[in-house]
C-alpha positions in Angstrom: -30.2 68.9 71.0 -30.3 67.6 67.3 -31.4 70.0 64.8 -33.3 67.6 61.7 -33.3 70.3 58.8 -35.4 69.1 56.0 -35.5 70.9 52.6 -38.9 70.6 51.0 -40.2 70.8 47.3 -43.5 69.4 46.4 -43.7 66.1 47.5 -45.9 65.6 50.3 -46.5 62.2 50.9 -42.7 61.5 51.3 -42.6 64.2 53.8 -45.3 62.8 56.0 -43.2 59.5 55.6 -39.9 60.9 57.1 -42.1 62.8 59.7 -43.6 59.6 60.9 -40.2 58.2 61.5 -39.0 61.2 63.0 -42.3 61.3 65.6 -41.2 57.4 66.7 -37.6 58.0 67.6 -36.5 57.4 71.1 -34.4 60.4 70.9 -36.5 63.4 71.7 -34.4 66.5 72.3 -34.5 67.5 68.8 -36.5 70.5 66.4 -37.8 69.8 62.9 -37.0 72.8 60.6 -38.8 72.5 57.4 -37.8 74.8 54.6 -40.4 74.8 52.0 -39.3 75.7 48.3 -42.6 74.8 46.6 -44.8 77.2 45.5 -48.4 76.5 46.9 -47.2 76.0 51.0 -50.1 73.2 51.2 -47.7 71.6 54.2 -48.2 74.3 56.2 -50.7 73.4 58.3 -49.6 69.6 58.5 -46.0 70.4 60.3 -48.1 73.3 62.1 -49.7 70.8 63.5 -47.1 68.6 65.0 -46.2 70.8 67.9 -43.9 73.2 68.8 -40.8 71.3 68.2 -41.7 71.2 64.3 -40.8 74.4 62.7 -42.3 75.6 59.2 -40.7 78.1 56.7 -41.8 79.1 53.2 -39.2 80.8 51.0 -40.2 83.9 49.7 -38.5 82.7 46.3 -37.5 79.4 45.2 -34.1 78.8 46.5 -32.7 75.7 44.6 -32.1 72.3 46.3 -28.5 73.2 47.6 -29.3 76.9 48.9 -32.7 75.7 50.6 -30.8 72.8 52.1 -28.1 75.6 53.7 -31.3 77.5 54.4 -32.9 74.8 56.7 -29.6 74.3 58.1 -29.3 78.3 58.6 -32.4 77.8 60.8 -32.1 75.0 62.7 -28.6 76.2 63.8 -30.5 79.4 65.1 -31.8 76.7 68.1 -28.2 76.3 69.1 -28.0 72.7 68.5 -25.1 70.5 69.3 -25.8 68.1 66.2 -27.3 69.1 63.0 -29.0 66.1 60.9 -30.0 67.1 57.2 -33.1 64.6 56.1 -33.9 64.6 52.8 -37.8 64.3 52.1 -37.2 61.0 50.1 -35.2 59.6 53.2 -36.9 58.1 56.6 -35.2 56.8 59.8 -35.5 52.8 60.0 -35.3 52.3 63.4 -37.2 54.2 66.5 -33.6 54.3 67.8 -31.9 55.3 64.5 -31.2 58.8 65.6 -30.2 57.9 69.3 -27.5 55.3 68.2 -26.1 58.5 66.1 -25.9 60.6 68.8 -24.3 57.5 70.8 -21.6 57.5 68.3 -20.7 60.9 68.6 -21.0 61.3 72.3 -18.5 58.8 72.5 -16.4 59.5 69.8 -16.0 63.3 71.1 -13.1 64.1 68.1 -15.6 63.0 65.3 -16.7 65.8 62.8 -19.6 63.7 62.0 -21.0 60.0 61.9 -22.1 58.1 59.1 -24.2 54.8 59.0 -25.2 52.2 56.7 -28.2 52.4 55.0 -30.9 50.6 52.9 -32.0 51.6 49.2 -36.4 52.0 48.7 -38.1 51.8 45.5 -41.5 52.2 45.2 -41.8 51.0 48.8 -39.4 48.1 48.5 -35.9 47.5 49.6 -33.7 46.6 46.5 -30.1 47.1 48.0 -28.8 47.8 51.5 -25.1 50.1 51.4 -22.1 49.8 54.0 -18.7 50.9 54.0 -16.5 47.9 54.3 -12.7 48.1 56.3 -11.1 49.1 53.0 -12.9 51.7 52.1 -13.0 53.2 56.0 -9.4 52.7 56.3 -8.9 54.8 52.7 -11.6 57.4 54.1 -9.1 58.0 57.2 -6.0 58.5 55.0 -6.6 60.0 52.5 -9.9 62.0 52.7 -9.3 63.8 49.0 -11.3 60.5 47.6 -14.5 61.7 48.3 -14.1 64.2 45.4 -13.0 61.3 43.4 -15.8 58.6 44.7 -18.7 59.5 47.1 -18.1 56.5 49.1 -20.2 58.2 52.1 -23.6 58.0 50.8 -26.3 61.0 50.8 -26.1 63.4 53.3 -28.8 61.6 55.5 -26.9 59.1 56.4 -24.6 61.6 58.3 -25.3 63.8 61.8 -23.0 66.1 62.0 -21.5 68.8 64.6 -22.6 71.8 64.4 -19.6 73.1 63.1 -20.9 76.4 60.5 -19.7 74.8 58.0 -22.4 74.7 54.5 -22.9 73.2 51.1 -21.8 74.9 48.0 -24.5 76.6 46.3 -22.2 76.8 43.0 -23.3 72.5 43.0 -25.7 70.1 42.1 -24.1 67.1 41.5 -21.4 67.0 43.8 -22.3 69.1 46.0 -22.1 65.9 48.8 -18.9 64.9 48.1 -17.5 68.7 48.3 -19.0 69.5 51.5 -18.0 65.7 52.8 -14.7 67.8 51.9 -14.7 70.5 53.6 -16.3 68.6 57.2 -13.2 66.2 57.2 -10.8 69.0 55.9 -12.0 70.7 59.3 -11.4 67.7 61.5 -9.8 65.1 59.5 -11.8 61.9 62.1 -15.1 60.7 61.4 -17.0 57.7 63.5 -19.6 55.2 61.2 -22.5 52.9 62.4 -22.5 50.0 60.3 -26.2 49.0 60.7 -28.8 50.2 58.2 -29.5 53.1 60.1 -31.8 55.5 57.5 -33.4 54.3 54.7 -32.9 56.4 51.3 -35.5 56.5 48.7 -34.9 56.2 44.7 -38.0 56.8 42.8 -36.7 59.1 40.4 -36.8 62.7 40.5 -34.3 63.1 42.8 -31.4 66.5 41.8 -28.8 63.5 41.0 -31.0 61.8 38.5 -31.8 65.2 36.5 -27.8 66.1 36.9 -26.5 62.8 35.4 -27.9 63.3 32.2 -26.0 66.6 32.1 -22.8 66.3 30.6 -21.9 70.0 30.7 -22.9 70.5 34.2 -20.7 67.5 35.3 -18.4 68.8 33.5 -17.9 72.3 34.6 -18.8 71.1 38.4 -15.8 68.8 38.4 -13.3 71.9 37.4 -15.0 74.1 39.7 -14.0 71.4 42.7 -10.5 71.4 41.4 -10.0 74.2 41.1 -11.5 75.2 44.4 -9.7 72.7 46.3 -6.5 71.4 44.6 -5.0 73.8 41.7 -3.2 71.3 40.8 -0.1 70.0 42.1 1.8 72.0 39.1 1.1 75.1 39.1 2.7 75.3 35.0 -0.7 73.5 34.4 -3.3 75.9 36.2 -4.3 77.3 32.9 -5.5 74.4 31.7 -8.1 73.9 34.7 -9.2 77.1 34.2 -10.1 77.7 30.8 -11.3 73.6 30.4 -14.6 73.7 31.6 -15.1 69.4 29.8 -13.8 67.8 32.5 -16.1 64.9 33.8 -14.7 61.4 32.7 -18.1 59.3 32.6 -16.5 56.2 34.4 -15.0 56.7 37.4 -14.2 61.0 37.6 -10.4 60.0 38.1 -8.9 63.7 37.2 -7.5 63.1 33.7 -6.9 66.0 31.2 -9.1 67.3 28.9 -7.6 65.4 25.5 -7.2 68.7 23.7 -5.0 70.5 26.7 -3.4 67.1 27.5 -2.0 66.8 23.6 -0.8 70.3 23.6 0.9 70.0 26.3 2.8 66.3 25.5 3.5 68.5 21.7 5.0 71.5 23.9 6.7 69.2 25.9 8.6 67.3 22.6 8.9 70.6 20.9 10.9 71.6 23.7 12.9 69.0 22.9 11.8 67.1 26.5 12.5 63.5 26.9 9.1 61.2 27.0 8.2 58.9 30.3 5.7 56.0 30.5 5.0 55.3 34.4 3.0 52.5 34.1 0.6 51.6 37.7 -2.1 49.7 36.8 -1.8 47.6 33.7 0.9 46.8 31.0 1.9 50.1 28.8 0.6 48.6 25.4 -2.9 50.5 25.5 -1.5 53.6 26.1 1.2 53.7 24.1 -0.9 52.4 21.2 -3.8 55.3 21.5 -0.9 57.4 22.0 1.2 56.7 19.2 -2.0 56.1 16.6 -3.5 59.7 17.6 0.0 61.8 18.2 2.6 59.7 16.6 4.7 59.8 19.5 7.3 57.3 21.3 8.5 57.1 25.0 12.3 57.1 25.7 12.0 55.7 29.0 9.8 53.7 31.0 9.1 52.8 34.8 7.0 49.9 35.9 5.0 49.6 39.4 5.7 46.6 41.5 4.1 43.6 39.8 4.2 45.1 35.9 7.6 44.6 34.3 7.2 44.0 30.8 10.7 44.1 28.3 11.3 47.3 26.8 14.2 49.8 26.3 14.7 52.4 28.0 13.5 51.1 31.6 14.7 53.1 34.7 14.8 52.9 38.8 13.0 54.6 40.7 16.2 56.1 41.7 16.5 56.9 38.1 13.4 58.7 37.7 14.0 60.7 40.3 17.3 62.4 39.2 16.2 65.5 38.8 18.6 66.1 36.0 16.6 64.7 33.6 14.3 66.4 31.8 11.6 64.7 31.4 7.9 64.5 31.4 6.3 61.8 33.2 2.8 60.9 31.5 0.9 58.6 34.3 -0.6 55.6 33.3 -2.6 54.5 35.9 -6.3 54.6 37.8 -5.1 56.7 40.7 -2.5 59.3 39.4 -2.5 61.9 42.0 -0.3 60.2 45.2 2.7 59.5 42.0 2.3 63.1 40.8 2.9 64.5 44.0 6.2 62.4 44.7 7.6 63.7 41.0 6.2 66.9 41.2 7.9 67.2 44.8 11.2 66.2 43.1 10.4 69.3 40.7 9.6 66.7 37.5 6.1 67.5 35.4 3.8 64.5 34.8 0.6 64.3 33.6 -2.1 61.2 34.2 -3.6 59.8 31.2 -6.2 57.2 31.6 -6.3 55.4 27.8 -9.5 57.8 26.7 -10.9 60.7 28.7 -9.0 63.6 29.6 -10.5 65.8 32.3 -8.8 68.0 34.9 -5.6 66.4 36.5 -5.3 66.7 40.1 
């Protein structure tokens, strides 16, 4: 049995939408739990009227998107399902066999905490984009799951039918709630299966959580600490402080895990006050940028320098990797690169700080 759990608020003519492709699908062992948060229960006697396998609910008291979401899921789990399938109400199935090619997947793929599928973006009725995963970003999925915190490469949650595992969404989020509970399913089993074909069709009129939550920069902010904290620490633990008493940390581009600029300038000034040598690794692009932001905004210089495969520029001061790694130098790495994380771990495993630092926003490193 599939358990479809739809959170409702207050917008009824998408619901009969999703309902209609839910009564067409070829899969029928399934229940329809609809959790209403709205406040005059006008759907009532629509889903009552479906049948026995549609289920109605009214909160008591308005729940929130992310705790009415767990709430439907609370419910439909009560049926003992083997599959649970969140649908949000601006989402439909394309297909009359969307949901059995789902189940498909996961019969056969019997290790898979959930499967994904492609899927095709509505506006006002009309198809403006269509959204797959290509090899790339499956095969970075599978090795290093973590990048969901950093990029929701996945999609909305109705593109996924997942086990019914007990494991929720975290009511603490809004805006990346997805991604953390994404998380928290592959943390669990770390193998997922995915359905290329436009499977579920996801609507974008506006009004959606995420549009409301992007225009709040405080509530990004404080989400993305909350995550790392949750989840990572941080690979130092010399730097937990910083995490915890930041709460700015969303950089507006691509939410990479820099430092807050304030914590990461007291730290490079405690660093030299100490009297710690200065290192540039340098991943992504030459060092000029960064040393040029640096230097302008706190007058400092790098004594050495290590260069990535493929960026070798002539400068002073350049070590091996070998070099680096001598862990009789005391020095304190700042990483100058798009994905800092993997190269902190190898020098923070060879008991050497580093921080990332990204050219202009500083938010919490990972």
């Amino acid at each position: 049995m599939v358990a479809i759990c739809i959170p409702y608020y207050e917008k009824s003519g998408l619901l009969v939408r999703l309902i209609e492709s839910i009564k067409i699908q070829t899969f029928h062992d399934f229940i329809v739990v609809v959790t209403d948060d709205g406040a005059d229960g006008r759907i009532k006697e629509y889903i009552d009227s479906l049948g026995e396998c549609y289920v109605y609910v009214r909160n008591k008291k308005r729940k929130g998107p992310t705790a009415n979401c767990n709430y439907a899921m609370e419910l439909g789990r009560h049926y003992n399902p083997r599959y649970i399938k969140v649908m949000h109400q601006d989402d439909s199935f394309i297909y009359d066999y969307s949901l059995e090619r789902m189940v498909e997947e996961l019969e056969r793929n019997r290790e898979a905490v959930f499967v994904s599928s492609g899927c095709t973006y509505i506006r006002e009725g009309k198809k403006v984009a269509e959204h797959h995963l290509d090899m790339g970003q499956l095969e970075r999925l599978r090795q290093d799951f973590y990048c969901v915190i950093e990029e929701n490469i996945i999609g909305p949650p109705s593109l996924l039918l997942v086990r019914n595992n007990g494991i929720y969404m975290d009511e603490n989020l809004q805006w990346i709630v997805d991604e953390e509970w994404y998380f928290k399913l592959l943390e669990y089993k770390n193998h997922f299966a995915y359905v290329d074909e436009a499977l579920i069709s996801i609507g974008i009129d506006g009004g959606r959580v995420t549009d409301s939550c992007v225009q709040n920069l405080e509530l990004l902010e404080r989400e993305f600490a909350y995550v790392y904290v949750k989840h990572f620490q941080m690979q130092d633990s010399k730097f937990d402080p910083v995490v915890h008493n930041s709460s700015r940390v969303y950089d507006g581009e691509r939410q990479q895990g820099f430092y807050l600029w304030g914590d990461f300038r007291a730290i490079i000034r405690d660093a030299v006050r100490d009297g710690r040598k200065l290192g540039l690794w340098v991943g992504d692009a030459g060092c000029g940028e960064a040393e040029t932001n640096l230097w302008r905004v706190l007058g400092i210089r790098f004594d050495y320098y290590y260069f990535e495969e493929g960026y070798v520029e002539e400068k002073e001061g350049i070590l091996s990797l070998d070099q680096v790694l001598d862990t009789g130098m005391d020095v304190m790495w700042v990483i100058f690169k798009k994905q800092a994380r993997n190269t902190r771990k190898i020098l923070n495993d060879s008991n050497i700080s580093a921080i990332p630092y990204n050219g202009r926003h500083f938010t919490a490193g990972k």
